[in-house]
C-alpha positions as CSV (number, residue, x, y, z in Angstrom):
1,X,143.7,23.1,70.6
2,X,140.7,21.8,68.3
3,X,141.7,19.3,65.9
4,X,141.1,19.9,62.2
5,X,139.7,16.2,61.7
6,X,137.2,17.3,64.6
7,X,136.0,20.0,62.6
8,X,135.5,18.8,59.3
9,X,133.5,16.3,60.9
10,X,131.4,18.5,62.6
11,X,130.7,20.5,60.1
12,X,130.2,17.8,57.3
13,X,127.6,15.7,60.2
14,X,125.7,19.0,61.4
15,X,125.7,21.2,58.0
16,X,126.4,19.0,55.1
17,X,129.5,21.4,54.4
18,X,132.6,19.0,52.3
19,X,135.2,21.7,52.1
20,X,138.7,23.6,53.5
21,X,139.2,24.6,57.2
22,X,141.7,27.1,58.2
23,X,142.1,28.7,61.3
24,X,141.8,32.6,61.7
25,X,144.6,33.7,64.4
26,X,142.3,36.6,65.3
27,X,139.8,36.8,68.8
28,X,139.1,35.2,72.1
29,X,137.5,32.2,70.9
30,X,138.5,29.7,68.3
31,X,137.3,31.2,64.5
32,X,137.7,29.1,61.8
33,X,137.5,29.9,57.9
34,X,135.4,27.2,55.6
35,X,135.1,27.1,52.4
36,X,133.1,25.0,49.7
37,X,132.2,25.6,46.0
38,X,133.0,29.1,46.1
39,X,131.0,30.0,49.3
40,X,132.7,30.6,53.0
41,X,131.7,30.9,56.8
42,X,133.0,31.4,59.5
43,X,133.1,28.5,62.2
44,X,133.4,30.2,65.9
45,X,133.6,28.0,68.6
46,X,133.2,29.9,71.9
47,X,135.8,30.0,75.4
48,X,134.6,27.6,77.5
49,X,132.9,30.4,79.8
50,X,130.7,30.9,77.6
51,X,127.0,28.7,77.6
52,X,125.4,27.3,75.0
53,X,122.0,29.1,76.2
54,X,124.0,32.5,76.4
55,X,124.5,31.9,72.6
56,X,121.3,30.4,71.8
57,X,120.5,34.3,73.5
58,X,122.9,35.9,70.8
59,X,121.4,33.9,67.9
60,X,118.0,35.2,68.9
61,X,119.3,38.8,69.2
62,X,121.2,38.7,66.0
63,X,118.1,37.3,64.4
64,X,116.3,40.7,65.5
65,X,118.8,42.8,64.1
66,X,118.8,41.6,61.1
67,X,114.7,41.1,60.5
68,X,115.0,44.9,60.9
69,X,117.4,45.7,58.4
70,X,121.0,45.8,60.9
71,X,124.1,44.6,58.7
72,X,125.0,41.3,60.9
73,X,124.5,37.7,59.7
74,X,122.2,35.3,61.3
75,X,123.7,31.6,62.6
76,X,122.9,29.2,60.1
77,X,120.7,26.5,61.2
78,X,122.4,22.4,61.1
79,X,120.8,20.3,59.3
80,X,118.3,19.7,62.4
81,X,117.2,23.7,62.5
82,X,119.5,24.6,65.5
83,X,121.5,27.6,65.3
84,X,123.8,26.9,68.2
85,X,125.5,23.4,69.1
86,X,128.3,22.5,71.1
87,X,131.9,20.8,70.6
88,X,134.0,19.3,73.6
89,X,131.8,21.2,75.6
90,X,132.1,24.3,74.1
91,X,129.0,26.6,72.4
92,X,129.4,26.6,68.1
93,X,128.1,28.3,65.4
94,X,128.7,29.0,62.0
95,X,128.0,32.1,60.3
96,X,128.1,33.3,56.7
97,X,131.5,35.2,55.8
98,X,131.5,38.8,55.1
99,X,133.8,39.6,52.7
100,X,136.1,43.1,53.0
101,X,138.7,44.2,56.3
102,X,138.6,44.9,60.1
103,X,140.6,47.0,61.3
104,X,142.8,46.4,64.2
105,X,141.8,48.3,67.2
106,X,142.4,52.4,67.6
107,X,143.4,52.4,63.7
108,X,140.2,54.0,62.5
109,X,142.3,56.1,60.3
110,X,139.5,58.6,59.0
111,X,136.9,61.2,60.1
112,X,134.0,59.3,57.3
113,X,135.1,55.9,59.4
114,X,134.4,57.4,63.0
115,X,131.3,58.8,62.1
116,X,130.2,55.3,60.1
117,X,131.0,53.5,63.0
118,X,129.3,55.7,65.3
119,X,126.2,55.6,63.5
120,X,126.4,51.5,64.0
121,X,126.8,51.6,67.5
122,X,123.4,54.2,68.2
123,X,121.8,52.1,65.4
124,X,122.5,48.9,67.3
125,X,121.0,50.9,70.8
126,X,117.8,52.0,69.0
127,X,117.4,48.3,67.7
128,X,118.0,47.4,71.3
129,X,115.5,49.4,72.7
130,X,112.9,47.6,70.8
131,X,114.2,44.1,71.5
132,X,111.2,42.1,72.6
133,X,112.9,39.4,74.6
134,X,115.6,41.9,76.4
135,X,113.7,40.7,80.3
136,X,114.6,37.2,79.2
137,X,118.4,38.4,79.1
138,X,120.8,38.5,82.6
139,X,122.4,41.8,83.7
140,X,126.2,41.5,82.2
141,X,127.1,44.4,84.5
142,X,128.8,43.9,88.0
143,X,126.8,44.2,90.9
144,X,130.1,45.2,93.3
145,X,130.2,48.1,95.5
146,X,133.7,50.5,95.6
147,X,135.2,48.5,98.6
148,X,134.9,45.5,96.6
149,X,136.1,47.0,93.4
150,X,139.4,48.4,95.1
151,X,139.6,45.2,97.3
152,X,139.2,43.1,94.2
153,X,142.3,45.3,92.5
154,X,144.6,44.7,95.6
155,X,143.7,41.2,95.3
156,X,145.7,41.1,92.3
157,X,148.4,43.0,93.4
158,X,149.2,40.7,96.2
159,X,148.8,37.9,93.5
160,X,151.2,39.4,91.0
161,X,153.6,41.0,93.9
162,X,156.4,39.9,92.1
163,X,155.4,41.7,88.8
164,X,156.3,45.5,89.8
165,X,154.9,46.8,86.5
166,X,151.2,45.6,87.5
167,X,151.5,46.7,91.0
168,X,152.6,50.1,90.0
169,X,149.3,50.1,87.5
170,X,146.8,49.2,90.5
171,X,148.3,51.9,92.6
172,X,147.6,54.2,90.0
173,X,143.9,52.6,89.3
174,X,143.3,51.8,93.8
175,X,144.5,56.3,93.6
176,X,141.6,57.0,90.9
177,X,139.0,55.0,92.7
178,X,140.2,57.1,96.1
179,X,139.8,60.4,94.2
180,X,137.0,60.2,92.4
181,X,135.4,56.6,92.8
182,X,132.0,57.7,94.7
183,X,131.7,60.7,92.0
184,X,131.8,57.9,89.3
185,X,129.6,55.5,91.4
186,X,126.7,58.1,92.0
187,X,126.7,58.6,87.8
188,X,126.4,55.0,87.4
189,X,123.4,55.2,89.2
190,X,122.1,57.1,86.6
191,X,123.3,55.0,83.7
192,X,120.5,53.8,81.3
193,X,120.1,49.9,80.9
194,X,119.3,48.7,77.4
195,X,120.5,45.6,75.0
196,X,124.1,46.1,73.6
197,X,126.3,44.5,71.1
198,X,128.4,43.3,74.0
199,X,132.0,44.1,72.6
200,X,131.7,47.1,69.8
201,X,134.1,48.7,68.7
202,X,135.6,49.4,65.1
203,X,137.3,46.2,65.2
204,X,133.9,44.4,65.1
205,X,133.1,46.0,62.1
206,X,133.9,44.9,58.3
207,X,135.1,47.6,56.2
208,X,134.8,47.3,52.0
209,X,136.4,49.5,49.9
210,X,135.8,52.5,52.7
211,X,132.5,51.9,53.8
212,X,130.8,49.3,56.5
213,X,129.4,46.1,55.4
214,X,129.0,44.3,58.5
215,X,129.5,44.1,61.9
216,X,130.3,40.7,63.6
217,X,130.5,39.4,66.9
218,X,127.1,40.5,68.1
219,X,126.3,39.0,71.6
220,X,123.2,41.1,73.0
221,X,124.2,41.7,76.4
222,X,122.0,43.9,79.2
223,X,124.2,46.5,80.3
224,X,125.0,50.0,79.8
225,X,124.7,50.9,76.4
226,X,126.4,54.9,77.5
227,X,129.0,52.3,78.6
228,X,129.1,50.9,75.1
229,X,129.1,54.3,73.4
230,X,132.3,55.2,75.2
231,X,134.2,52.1,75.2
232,X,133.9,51.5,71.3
233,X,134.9,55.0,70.7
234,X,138.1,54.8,72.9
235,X,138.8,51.2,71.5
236,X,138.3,52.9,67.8
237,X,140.1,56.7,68.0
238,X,143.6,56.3,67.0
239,X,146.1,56.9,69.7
240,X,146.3,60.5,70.9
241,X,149.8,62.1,71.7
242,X,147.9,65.0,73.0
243,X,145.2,64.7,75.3
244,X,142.3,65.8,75.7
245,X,141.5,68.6,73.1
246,X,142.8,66.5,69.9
247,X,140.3,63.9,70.9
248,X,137.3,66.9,70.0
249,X,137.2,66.3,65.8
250,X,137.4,62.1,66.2
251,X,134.6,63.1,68.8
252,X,132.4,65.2,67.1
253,X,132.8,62.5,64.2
254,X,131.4,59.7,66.0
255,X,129.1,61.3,68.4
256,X,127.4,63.1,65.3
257,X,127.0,58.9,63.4
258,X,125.5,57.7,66.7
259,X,123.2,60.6,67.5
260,X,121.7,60.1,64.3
261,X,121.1,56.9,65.1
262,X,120.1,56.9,68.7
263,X,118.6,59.9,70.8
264,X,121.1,61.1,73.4
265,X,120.9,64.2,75.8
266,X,124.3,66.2,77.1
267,X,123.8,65.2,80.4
268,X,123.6,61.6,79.5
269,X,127.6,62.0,77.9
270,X,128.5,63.1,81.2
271,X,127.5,59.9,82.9
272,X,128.7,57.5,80.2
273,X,131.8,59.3,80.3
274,X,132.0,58.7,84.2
275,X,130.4,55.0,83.8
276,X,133.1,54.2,81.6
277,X,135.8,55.2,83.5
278,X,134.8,53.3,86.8
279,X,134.4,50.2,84.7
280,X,137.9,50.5,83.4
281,X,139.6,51.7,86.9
282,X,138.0,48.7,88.4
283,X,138.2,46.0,85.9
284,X,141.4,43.7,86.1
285,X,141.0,42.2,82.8
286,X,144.4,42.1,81.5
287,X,146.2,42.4,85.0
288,X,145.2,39.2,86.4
289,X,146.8,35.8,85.7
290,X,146.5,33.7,83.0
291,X,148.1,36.6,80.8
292,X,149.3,36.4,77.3
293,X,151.5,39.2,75.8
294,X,148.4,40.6,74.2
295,X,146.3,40.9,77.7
296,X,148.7,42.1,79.3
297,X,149.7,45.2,76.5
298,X,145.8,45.5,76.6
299,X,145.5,46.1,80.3
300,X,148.5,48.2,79.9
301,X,146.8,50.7,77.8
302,X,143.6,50.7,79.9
303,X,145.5,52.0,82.9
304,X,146.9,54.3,80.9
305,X,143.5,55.2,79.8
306,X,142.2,55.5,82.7
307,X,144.6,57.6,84.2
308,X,144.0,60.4,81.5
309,X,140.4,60.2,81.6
310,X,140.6,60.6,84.9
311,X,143.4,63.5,85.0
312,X,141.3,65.4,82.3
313,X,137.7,64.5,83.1
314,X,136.6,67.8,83.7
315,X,137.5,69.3,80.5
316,X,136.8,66.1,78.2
317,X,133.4,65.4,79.7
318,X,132.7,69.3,79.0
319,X,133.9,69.0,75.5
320,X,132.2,65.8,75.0
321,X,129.1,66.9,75.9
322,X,129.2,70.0,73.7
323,X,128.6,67.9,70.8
324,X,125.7,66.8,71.6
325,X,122.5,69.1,71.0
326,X,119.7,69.0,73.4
């Protein structure tokens, strides 16, 4: 746990800032609110996985997005011009603060908001296309083949044998990856590599007075942005009780925001759908120890996830597709 102390003197040596910290309980890393004169930011200091040069990477990314007109803030530089410094060991920066709400995940409660935050995420992708530096950036993907995804899963389930609820979710996620694991494999193949935001979804994005002022968190990964395009819509979309035909309005929402943003081809849903959904089958990210009650609700809902895009992938890649015009 950071210190307060620590932290005003950081910020006072490295930015000249004399003001209020507060912690914001929200996020991986540790965000802090500061305040001075009337004027805030937000102090983020990274998870320890993280390195400084990954975020010096970010900075550089964000920096693009904004010269061409995206709605993220830049790092401010310290007093000494960097953008990106460190505390016990740990990547910092401090951005301005972006006044208005962000909504918890899969509570996007409108049709307007869907499509707003689709048009965000294919504005982001176009950007990325263009970024000049993206060779410069490591691929954020994994490079494992089925056997070791499935081996990876069982891994877990020996390591958590005494928690039957997690065993019970591999079995169902080891049974997708049996059924349909080399179908999804081939479309990854096929998957398009570009520069993403590395974690969108609605929840990244600042909301005032109904409409999107910012979008925070930017990291400027190399992966899949198809990947992307699925994963913040299914992290956005409230809840459905019935799946998979009262997905189609939320879908034709968001898909209609990003294609207007970013050029996408039918067949290209097809294989983000199936891109997706080997990424979540395979991932253990909220099954495997250390777990907090929020991980482990989270990993709970991706095998649950999972096991409907994968019981109705047929008729929800179909649909999905529809919706997008040659």
């Amino acid at each position: 746990m950071l210190k307060i102390d620590a932290l005003k003197e950081h910020v006072q040596r490295h930015y000249g800032i004399h003001g209020a910290i507060t912690a914001v309980p929200r996020g991986r890393a540790s965000n802090y609110a500061v305040s001075e004169a009337g004027s805030r930011w937000l102090l983020k200091v990274f998870q320890p996985e993280y390195t400084r040069t990954k975020i010096e990477q970010a900075a550089d990314f964000v920096s693009f997005l904004v010269s061409a007109g995206y709605p993220a803030q830049e790092f401010v530089p310290s007093t000494n011009g960097a953008r990106v410094l460190t505390l016990e060991n740990r990547p910092t920066v401090l951005i301005p603060w972006i006044d208005g709400e962000t909504p918890e995940p899969n509570t996007l409660p409108t049709l307007v908001a869907l499509e707003q935050v689709g048009a965000l995420c294919g504005y982001l992708h176009r950007l990325g296309q263009a970024y000049p530096r993206a060779a410069t950036l490591a691929y954020a993907g994994s490079a494992r083949d089925l056997a070791n995804k499935r081996d990876g899963l069982l891994r877990v389930a020996g390591e958590q044998r005494d928690e039957p609820e997690i065993v019970n979710e591999i079995g169902i996620r080891t049974a997708i990856l049996e059924a349909l694991g080399e179908e999804l494999d081939r479309s990854q193949q096929l998957a398009r590599l570009g520069v993403i935001h590395g974690d969108f979804s609605g929840a990244h994005v600042v909301f005032q007075d109904g409409r999107p002022v910012g979008v925070i968190d930017v990291l400027g990964e190399q992966y899949l942005p198809g990947w992307e395009l699925m994963r913040a819509f299914f992290q956005s979309v409230p809840a459905a009780g019935e799946w998979p035909m009262a997905l189609e309005a939320q879908w034709r929402a968001y898909i209609g925001g990003y294609a207007r943003e970013c050029s996408i081809q039918p067949h290209e849903v097809a294989v983000d759908y199936d891109t997706y959904l080997l990424q979540l089958t395979a991932s253990t990210y909220g099954l495997r120890k250390p777990l907090d009650d929020g991980l482990r609700a989270f990993g709970r809902w991706r095998t649950q996830l999972a096991h409907h895009l994968a019981e109705h992938r047929r008729e929800l890649r179909e649909m999905m597709a529809s919706h997008v015009r040659p």
